[in-house]
N, C-alpha and C positions, 0 to 999 in steps of 0.2 A: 772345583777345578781338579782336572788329573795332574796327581803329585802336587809340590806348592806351588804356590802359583808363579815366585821366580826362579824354581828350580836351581837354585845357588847362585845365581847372577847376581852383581849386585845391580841391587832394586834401582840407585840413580841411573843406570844405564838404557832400563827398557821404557819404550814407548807407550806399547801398546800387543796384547795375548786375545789369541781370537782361535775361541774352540768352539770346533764343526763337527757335524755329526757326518759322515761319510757312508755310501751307497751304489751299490753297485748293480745296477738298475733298479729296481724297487726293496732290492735285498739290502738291509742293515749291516755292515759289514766291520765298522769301529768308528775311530774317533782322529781325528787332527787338533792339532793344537801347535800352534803356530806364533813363536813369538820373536817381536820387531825391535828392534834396536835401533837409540838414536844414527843418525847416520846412515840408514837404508840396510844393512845389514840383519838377516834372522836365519831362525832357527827352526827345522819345522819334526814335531815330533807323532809316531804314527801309531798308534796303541788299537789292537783287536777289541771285540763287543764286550770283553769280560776283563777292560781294561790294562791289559798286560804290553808295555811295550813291544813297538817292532822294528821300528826303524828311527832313527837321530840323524836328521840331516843339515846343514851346515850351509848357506848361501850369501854369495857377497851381492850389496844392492843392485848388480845388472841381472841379478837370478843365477848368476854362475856357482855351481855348486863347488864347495870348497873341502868338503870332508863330511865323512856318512857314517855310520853304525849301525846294522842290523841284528836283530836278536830273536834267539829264539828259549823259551821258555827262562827268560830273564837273562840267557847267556848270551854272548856279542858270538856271530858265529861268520859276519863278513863287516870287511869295514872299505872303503873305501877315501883314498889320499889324492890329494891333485897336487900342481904343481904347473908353474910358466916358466917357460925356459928362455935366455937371452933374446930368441927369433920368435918371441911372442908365442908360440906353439904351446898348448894348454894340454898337459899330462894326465891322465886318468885312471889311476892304479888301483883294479879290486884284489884285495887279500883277502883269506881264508882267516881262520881263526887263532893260525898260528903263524900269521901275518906272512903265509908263503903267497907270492905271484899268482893269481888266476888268469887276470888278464890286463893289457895294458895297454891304451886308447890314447892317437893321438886326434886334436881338434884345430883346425888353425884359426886364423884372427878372425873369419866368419861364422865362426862356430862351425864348421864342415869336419865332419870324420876325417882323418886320413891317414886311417892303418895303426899301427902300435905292433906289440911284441905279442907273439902267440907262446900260450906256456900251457904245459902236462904234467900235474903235481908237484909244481914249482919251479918245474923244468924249463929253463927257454929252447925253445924246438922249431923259432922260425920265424917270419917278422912278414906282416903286409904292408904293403904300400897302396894309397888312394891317388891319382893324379886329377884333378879338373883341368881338364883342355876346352880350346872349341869345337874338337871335332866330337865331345864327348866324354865319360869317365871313364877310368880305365882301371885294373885291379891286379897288382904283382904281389908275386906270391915269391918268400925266398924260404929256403932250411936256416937250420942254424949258423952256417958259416956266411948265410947274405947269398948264397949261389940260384940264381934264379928258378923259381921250380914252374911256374907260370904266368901270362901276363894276358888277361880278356878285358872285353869290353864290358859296362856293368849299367846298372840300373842305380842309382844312389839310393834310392830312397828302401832298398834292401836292408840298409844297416837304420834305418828308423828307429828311437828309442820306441819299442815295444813291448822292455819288460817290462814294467812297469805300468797295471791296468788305469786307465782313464777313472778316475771315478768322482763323482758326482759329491761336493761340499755343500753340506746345510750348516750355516754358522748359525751358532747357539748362544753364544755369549760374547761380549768384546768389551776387552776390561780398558780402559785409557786412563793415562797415566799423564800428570799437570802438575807440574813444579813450577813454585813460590820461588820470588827472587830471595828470601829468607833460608833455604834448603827445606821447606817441609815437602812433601810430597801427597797428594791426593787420588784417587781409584775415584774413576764412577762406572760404573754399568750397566753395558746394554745388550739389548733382546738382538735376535735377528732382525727385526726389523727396526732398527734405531731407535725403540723407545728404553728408557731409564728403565732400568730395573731396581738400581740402586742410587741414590744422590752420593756426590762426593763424600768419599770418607778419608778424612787421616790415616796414612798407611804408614810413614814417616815424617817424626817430630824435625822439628828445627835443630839445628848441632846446639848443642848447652855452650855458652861462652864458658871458658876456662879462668878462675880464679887470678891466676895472674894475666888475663888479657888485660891492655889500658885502656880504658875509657877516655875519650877525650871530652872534656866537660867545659864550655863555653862561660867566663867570666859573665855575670848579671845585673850586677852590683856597684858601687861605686866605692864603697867598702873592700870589694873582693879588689877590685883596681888599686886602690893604694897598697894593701896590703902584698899584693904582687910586687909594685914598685919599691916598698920598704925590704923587701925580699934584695930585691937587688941594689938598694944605693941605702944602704942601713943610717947615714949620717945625714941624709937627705931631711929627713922631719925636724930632726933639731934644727939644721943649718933656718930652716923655715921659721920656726919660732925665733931663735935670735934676732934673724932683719925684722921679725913683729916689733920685739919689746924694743929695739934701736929705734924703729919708726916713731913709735908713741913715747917714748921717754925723751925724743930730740926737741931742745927747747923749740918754740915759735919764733919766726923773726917775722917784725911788724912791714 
């Protein structure tokens, strides 16, 4: 596996780590590795042919990306921040490396673009606006004080994520993770093509009970029974024996 294999998470949290080998048409190009968190939540990391990290990216279970890291020569050199604002509106903030503004994307409840802050080395220098109407999309353009610079008709599908090349995943390995009502935890693995690579292995013991936890230990005995009872009524076994020797020492009457 690249890096450990829970990369500091703790291990009761993940589901399930599925690394792909990645291509970009016939070209070999690096590696994915993608890990699932109970709860639909993961994490997907993107490492070149010679294994060196590129990108850390960060999604909530509908697929909405939630926070990014990119890297270069093991340094973070863009990161990317979101954010939902009161009116649902889904914020999308790239920063450089010294966490200055590049650019700043807004997305509404359909997932659609619509416009964000335009920045010039950290500078805010202007703001678009997207509108969807029926007669069509439209595209305003302001400066920095909001003062309208332009306002056309547009094509949407202009603002398409395209940075980002399409590329082709060959899963390699997928590790699954099965926790015991006890806490131990077990790994098995498998090939791309669903067979076993490996049979379950213990990854994590059971928690150790702790010296002073109480055991509750269920009476067996009939012995353990009195002896409990004498615990609590201490005068109780004598008082027993007297009405004995009363009984049998009480004359007979014919």
């Amino acid at each position: 596996m690249l890096e450990n294999e829970s990369d500091g998470y703790p291990i009761q949290q993940i589901s399930k780590i599925i690394l792909s080998s990645l291509y970009d048409g016939n070209n070999f190009v690096g590696y994915q590795k993608k890990i699932i968190f109970h709860g639909g939540y993961y994490h997907k990391k993107i490492y070149d042919s010679n294994k060196l990290l590129l990108s850390h990216e960060k999604f909530a279970p509908n697929d909405i990306l939630t926070s990014a890291e990119f890297y270069q020569n093991n340094k973070i050199i863009r990161y990317i921040e979101t954010d939902i604002d009161s009116n649902g509106i889904r914020h999308e903030i790239i920063l450089d490396a010294n966490h200055k503004t590049i650019s700043h994307k807004k997305f509404d409840k359909l997932k659609r673009f619509i416009g964000g802050g335009i920045y010039e080395n950290g500078n805010f220098i202007g703001n678009k606006i997207i509108r969807y109407t029926e007669n069509g999309v439209y595209e305003t353009n302001t400066d920095a004080t909001y003062r309208v610079i332009s306002e056309v008709k547009i094509n949407p599908e202009i603002y398409a994520n395209t940075e980002q090349k399409q590329l082709q995943e060959i899963v390699l390995e997928t590790h699954v993770r099965s926790h015991t009502k006890n806490g131990e935890i077990y790994e098995t693995v498998f090939d791309g093509m669903r067979n076993i690579i490996s049979k379950p292995r213990l990854i994590q013991k059971a928690p150790e009970k702790k010296s002073g936890d109480k055991q509750t230990v269920l009476p067996n005995t009939t012995t353990t029974m009195i002896t409990e009872q004498k615990a609590c009524h201490p005068n109780l076994a004598g008082k027993i024996v007297t009405l004995l020797k009363n009984f049998l020492n009480k004359p007979k009457t014919l």
